[in-house]
N, C-alpha and C positions, 0 to 999 in steps of 0.2 A: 514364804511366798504364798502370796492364794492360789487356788485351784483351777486354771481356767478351764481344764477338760472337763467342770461340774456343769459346764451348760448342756453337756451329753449324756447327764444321768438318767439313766431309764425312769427314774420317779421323782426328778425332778419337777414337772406339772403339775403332780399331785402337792407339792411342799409350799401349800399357800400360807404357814406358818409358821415361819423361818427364823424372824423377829420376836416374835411372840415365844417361841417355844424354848426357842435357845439357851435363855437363860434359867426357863426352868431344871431342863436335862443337865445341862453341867453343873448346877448344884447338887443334882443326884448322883453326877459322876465323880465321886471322891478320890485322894490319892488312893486313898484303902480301896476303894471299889476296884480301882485301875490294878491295885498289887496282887489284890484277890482274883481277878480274872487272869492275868498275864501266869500267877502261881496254876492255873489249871490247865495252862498247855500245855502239851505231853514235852517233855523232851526231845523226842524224833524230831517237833516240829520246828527244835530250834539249832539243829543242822543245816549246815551248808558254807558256800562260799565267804559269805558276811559273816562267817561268827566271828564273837570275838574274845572268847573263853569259855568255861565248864555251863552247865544251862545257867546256874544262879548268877554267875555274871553277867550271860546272856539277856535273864530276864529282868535284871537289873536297869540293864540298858533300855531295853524295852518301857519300862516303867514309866524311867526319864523324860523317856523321847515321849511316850503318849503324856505324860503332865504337860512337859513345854506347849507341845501340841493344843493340848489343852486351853491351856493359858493366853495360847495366842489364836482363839477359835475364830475370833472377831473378825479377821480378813474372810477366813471360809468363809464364816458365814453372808458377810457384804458380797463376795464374789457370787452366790448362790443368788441371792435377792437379785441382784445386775444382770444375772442372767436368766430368771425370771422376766425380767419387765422388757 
């Protein structure tokens, strides 16, 4: 689903590059990049209610979920633009 709470982003008004930029960043944001960031969370920080095993499964999960995310940027980013104009 897109975001529609992004038309309340503090720095939304500044984001007159939305279109344009887009496609630059996520080609810099690689699965490796994503595995490489999510491997430098501390453990504590992958405690609590929603876990859903030891952190490496946790961060596993994590990974996942930020690719898909990834992969399907394209609604964010149209909801962002819509609520721009």
């Amino acid at each position: 689903n897109p975001c529609p709470l992004i038309r309340d982003h503090v720095l939304l008004r500044w984001a007159s590059r939305l279109a344009e930029l887009d496609a630059d960043m996520a080609a810099r944001l690689t699965d490796a990049t994503i595995a490489d960031i999510v491997a430098d969370v501390p453990d504590a920080w992958l405690e609590g209610p929603d876990r859903i095993g030891d952190p490496a499964t946790q961060r596993a999960a994590y990974v996942a979920y930020l690719i898909q995310r990834l992969a399907q940027r394209d609604a964010f980013v149209q909801e962002a633009i819509r609520a721009r104009a």
